[in-house]
N, C-alpha and C positions, 0 to 999 in steps of 0.2 A: 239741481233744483230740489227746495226740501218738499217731502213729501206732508210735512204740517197744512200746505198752502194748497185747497180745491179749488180746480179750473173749471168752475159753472159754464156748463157747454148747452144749456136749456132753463126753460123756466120753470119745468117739474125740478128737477136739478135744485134750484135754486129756493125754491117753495119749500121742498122738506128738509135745505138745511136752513133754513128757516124756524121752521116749523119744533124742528129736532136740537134747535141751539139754544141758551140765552143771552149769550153775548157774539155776536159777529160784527166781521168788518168785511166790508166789503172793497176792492179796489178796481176800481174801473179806470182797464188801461186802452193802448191801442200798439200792434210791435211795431207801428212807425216815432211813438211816439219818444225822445231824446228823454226827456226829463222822467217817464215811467222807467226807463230800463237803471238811470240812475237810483232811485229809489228805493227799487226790489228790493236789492241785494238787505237793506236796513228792514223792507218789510217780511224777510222769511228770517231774519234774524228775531224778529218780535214773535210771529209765530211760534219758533222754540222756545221762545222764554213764559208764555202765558199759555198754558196748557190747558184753560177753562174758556177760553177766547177762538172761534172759529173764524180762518183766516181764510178769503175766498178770490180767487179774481178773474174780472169781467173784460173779455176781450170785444171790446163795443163793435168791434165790426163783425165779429160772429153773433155772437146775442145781444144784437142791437136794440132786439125789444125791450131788452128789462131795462138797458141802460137809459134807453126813451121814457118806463115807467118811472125813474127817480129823477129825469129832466136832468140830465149828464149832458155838460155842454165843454165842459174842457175835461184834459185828462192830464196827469193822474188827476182821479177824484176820489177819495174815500168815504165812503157811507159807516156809522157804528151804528147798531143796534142792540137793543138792551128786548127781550122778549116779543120780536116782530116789530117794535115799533125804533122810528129812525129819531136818535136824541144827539147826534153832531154829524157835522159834514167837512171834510178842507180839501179844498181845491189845491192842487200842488204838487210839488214834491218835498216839505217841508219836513223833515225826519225831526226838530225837535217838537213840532203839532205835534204828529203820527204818534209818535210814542207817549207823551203828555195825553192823549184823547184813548190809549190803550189802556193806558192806567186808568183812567176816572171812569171809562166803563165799565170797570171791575168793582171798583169803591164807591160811588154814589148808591 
């Protein structure tokens, strides 16, 4: 597992990279989930390639709270954020989204 990719284990955790980032993604998964495990492998790959992008992910049934705070109803789901505030979402496992929604959060 690469080491690019923070496992938010709390909502302090989650707050100051927040707080400390201007661009983050978020992925809210679950280890039962089939279509998250496929996906990784593509989202720790993006992690290495955007070194100005904080790449973070949410195990919904340990910190179920935050995943409750962004109304996480299926998984994978991924949250971008450009300065705290949240400017796309895709529900999925969709790696040509993921990486298409990496990029435009860097360039817009």
């Amino acid at each position: 597992m690469s080491d690019k990719v923070i496992h938010i284990k709390s909502q302090e955790e989650h707050d100051a990279l927040i707080k400390s980032n201007k661009f983050v993604v978020l992925d809210f998964h679950a280890v039962w989930c089939g279509p998250c495990h496929m996906i990784a492998p593509v989202y720790e790959q993006l992690a290495g390639k955007h070194e100005n992008v904080k790449f973070a992910k949410v195990d919904v049934d340990n910190v179920s709270d935050i995943a409750q705070n962004y109304g996480i109803t299926a998984m994978p789901t991924f949250i971008f954020l450009r300065d705290g505030e949240q400017v796309k979402l895709i529900k999925g496992a969709n790696q040509v989204a993921l990486e298409q929604a990496v990029s435009e959060l860097q360039n817009e």
